[in-house]
C-alpha positions in Angstrom: -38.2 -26.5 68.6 -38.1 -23.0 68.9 -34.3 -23.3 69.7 -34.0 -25.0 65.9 -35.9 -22.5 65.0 -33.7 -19.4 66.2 -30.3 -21.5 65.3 -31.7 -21.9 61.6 -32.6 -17.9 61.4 -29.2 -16.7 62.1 -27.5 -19.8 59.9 -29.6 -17.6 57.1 -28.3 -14.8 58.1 -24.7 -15.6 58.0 -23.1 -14.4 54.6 -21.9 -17.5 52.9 -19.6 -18.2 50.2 -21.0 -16.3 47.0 -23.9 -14.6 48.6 -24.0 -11.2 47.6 -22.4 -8.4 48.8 -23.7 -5.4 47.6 -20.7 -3.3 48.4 -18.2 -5.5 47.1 -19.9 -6.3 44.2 -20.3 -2.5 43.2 -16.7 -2.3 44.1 -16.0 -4.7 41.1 -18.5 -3.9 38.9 -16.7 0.4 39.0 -13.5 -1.2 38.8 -14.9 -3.3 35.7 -16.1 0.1 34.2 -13.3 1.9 34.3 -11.3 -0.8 32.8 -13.8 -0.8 30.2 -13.5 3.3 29.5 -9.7 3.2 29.7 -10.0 0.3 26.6 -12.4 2.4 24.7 -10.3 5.8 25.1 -7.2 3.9 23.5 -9.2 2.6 21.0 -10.2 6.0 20.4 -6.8 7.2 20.6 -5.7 4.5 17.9 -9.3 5.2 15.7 -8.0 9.1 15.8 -4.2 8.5 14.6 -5.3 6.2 12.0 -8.0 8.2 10.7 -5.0 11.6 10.8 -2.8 9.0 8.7 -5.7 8.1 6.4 -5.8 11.5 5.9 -2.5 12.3 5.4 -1.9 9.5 2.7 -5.7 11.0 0.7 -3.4 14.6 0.7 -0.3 13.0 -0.3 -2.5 10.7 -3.3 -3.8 14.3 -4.0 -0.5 16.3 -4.4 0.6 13.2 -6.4 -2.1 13.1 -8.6 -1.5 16.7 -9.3 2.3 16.3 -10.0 1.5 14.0 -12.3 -1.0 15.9 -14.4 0.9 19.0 -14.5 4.5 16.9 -15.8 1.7 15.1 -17.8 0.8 18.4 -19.3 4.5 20.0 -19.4 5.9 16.6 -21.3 2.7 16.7 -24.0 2.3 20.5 -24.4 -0.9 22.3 -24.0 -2.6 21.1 -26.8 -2.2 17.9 -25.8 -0.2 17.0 -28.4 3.8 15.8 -28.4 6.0 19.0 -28.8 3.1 21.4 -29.4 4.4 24.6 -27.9 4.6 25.0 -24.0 3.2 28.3 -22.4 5.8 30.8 -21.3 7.2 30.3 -17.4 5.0 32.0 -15.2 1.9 32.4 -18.0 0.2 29.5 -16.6 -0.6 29.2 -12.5 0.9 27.6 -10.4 -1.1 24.3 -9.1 -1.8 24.4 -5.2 -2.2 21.5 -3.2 -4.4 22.0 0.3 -3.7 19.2 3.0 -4.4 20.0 6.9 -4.6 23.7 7.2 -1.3 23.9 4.9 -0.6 25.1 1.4 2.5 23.9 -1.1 2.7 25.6 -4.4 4.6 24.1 -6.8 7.2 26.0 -8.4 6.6 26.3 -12.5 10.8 25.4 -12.6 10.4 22.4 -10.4 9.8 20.1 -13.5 12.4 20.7 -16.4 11.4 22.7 -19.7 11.1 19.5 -22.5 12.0 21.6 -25.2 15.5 22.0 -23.6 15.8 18.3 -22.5 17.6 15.6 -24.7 15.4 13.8 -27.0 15.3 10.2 -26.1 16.0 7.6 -28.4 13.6 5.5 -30.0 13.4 2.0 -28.1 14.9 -1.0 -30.1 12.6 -3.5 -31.0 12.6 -6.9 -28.9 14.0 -9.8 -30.5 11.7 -11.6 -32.6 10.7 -14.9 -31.5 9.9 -18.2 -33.7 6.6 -18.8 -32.3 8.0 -21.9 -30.1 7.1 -22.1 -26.3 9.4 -24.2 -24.1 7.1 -25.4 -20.6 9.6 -26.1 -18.2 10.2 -29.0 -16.4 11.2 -29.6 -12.5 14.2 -29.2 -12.1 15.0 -27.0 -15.3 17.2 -24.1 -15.1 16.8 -21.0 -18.1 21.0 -21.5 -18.7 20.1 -25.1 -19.5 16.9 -23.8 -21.6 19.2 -21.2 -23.3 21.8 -24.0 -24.5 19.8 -26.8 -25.5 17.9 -23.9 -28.0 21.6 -22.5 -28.9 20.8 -19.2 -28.2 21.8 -17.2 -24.7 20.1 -16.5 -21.3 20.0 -12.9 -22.2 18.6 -13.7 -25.3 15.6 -15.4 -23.3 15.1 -12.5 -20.8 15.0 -10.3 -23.8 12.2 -12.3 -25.1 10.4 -13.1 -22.0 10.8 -9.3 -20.1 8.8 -10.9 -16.6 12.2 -13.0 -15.9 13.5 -9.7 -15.2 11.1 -9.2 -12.0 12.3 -12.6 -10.9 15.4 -13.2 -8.5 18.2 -15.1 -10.8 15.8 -15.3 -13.9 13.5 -18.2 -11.6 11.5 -20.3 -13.8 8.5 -22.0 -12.8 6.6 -24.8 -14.1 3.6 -23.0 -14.8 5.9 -20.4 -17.5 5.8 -20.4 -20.7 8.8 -19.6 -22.3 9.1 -18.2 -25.9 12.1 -19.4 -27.5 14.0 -17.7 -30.4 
């Protein structure tokens, strides 16, 4: 018996299979760790260069946003009103735009003086429609719309300007097309 006895002690002694091994497992577990900081200093990484292009597109929105209220201001006058008077070149200061540790003026001649720009011509008016509304139908093409109602595809676009967004003048069944 105390033979058994001695034979079972060391058989508990051995290491078997998935016992614990203190060194190997802390071996795995620093290994795991630094696999685990190396993922969180590229997500950094990626957080920081995403954050410096958030930035950069707030400053660019902001220099934008400044162009357009000073060509805003230059096309309306200073009154606000169309063709009032515009202040002399160089009377008025020059609008500054801050964005990272830099600073753009922009020039008083970068937009063109209105008063010596041609006038524009008034817009013509859109053809007038009758009041009908054609819904296609599958398999309906605007040409086919256009000569059944005797009139002419540009005639439709003309009436109906979101054709124009559309590759080929598409039509879907879901439009509503005002007809001449």
């Amino acid at each position: 018996m105390p033979r058994l006895f001695a034979c079972l002690a060391v058989i508990m002694l051995l290491p078997a299979a998935g016992c614990f091994n203190s060194e190997k497992d802390y071996e795995q577990l620093v290994e795991e760790k630094n696999g685990l900081a190396a993922e969180l200093e590229a997500a950094n990484r990626e957080n920081e260069i995403l954050t410096r292009a958030l930035d950069n597109i707030k400053g660019e929105q902001e220099a934008l946003q400044i162009l357009l209220n000073t060509s805003r201001g230059r096309l309306t006058g200073a009154s606000g009103g169309a063709g009032a008077p515009l202040p002399p070149p160089g009377s008025e200061p020059s609008p500054t735009v801050s964005w990272g540790g830099w600073e753009w003026s922009i020039p008083a001649d970068a937009l063109p003086d209105p008063a010596s720009s041609p006038e524009i011509p008034a817009a013509v008016p859109p053809p007038v429609s009758s009041g009908r509304v054609y819904q296609p139908r599958p398999g309906d093409v605007l040409s086919a719309i256009a000569a059944r109602n005797n009139t002419t595809v540009e005639e439709l676009v003309e009436l109906n300007p979101f054709l124009r967004s559309r590759r080929n003048y598409m039509i879907w069944e879901t439009d509503r097309i005002r007809l001449p």
